[in-house]
N, C-alpha and C positions, 0 to 999 in steps of 0.2 A: 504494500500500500504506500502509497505518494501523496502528502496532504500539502497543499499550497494555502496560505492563507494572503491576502494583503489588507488596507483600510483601516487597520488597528488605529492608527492617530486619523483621526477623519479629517486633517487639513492637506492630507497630502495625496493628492485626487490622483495621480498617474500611477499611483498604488494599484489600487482595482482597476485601472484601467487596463496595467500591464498584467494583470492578474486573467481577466476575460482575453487581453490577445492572446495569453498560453493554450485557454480554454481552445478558441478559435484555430492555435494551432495545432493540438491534439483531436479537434473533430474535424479539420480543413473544410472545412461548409463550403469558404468561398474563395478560396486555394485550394483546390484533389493534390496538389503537389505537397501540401502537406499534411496531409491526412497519410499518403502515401507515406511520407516517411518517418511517420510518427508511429503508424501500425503495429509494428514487434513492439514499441511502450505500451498502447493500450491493450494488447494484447497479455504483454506479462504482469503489468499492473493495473491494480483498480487505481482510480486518482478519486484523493476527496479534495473538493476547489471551494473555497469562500471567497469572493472577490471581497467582499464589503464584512468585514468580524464588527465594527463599528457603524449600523448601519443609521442611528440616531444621530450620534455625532456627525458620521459625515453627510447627513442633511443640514441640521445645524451649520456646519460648516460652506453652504449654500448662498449663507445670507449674512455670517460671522465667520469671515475667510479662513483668518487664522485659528479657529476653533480645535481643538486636538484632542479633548478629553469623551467621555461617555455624555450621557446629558440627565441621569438619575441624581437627586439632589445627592448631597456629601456630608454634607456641614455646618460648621456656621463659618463667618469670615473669623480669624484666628483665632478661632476654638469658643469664641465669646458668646456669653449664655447671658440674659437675663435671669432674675431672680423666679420668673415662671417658667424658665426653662426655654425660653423661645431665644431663637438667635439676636443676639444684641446688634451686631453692623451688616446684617444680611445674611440668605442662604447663599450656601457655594454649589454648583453643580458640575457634576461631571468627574469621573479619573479617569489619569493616566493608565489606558486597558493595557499597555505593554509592558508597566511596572507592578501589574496587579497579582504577578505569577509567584509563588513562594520558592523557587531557587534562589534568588537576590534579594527577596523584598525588601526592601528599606535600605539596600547597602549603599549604593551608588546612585548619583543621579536621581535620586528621587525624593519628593519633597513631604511631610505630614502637613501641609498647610492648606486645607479643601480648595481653597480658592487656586492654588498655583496649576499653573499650568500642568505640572508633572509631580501631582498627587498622586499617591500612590494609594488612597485608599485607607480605608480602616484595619483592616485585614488582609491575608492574600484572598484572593477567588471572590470578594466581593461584588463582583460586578460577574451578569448574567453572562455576558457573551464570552469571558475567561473563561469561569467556571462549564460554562456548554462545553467548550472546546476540551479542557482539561478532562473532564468526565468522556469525552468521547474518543480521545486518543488514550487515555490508559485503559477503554476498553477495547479496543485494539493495538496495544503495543505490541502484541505475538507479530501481527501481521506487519507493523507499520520499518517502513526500509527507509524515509527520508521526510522530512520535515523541511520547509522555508517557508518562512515570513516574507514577504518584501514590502520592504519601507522606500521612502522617494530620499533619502539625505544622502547626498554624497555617492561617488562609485568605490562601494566598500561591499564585500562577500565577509561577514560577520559569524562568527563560530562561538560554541562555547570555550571560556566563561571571558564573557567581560566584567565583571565585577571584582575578580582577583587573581592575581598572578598564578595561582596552583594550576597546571594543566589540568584538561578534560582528561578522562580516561579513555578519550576517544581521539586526543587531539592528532598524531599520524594521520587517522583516517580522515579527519576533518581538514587537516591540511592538505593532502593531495584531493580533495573535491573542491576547494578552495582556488589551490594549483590551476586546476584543470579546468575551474569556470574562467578563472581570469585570462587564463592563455585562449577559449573558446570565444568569449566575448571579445578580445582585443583582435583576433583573426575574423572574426565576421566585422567588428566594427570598428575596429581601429580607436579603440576605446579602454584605457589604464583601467583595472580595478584594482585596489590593492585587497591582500584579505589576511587576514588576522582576527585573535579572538577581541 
């Protein structure tokens, strides 16, 4: 199994976009040339595709560009309560769904302040669309041979761990598929990726 996800920060729209070209490219609808040679992948693999993991946000994000978070309240603005309990400087909405995961939570990059942009949330798995995903690839992890997010920041192939120096226990393998997107990409497009975790 082959899970693609993109749209996690909902302000970075060529996420799902690139997400639905792969789609397009593994059924070639409106290219047979690609479908053709896509064939032996869907053949050996199921693919599961979410172009859109954020799909509230990135509507949100329709009319408030830079929007990036979920859009389910959070908060209150710096944790500030009235004496009945009600947020004192306003509600905050929305986390950061890509800091929501419990491998890193809270380590790196990521803020406890609802309102900031790269809140991570009260919890890991708080937020619906995490948690779907999480419950659904560890019910397939027997099956599952490769996982990618893609995010729109920079030409970077991103591996585990970025939060801290210790290698993955996968990191070999993660580098040579690293390797090997960067050299594929820069031979079709003439295009640097660098990749690291």
């Amino acid at each position: 199994m082959i899970y693609l996800d993109g749209g996690i920060h909902s302000r970075e729209w060529i996420s799902p976009a690139t997400v639905m070209y792969l789609i397009e490219g593994l059924v070639g609808q409106k290219e047979q040339v690609k479908s053709t040679q896509t064939a032996a992948l869907r053949e050996t693999f199921q693919f599961i595709v979410i172009p859109v993991v954020n799909p509230d946000g990135y509507v949100y994000s329709q009319v408030y560009r830079m929007w990036r978070k979920t859009r389910k309240p959070s908060g209150c603005k710096y944790n500030l309560r009235d004496c009945k309990g009600d947020c004192l400087l306003g509600v905050c909405y929305g986390v950061d769904a890509n800091r929501n995961w419990d491998i890193d939570y809270g380590v790196k990059g990521a803020s406890s302040e609802p309102c900031d942009s790269a809140f991570m949330g009260s919890e890991p798995f708080d937020q619906d669309c995490v948690m779907i995903i999480r419950d659904f690839l560890l019910s397939q992890s027997k099956k599952l041979v490769l996982s990618i997010a893609y995010h729109s920041y920079s030409q970077l192939f991103l591996y585990p761990w970025g939060y801290t120096k210790d290698p993955s226990p996968h990191l070999m393998h993660h580098m040579k598929v690293g390797n090997a997107f960067s050299h594929a990409v820069l031979a079709r497009h003439g295009v640097q990726y660098k990749h690291h975790p």
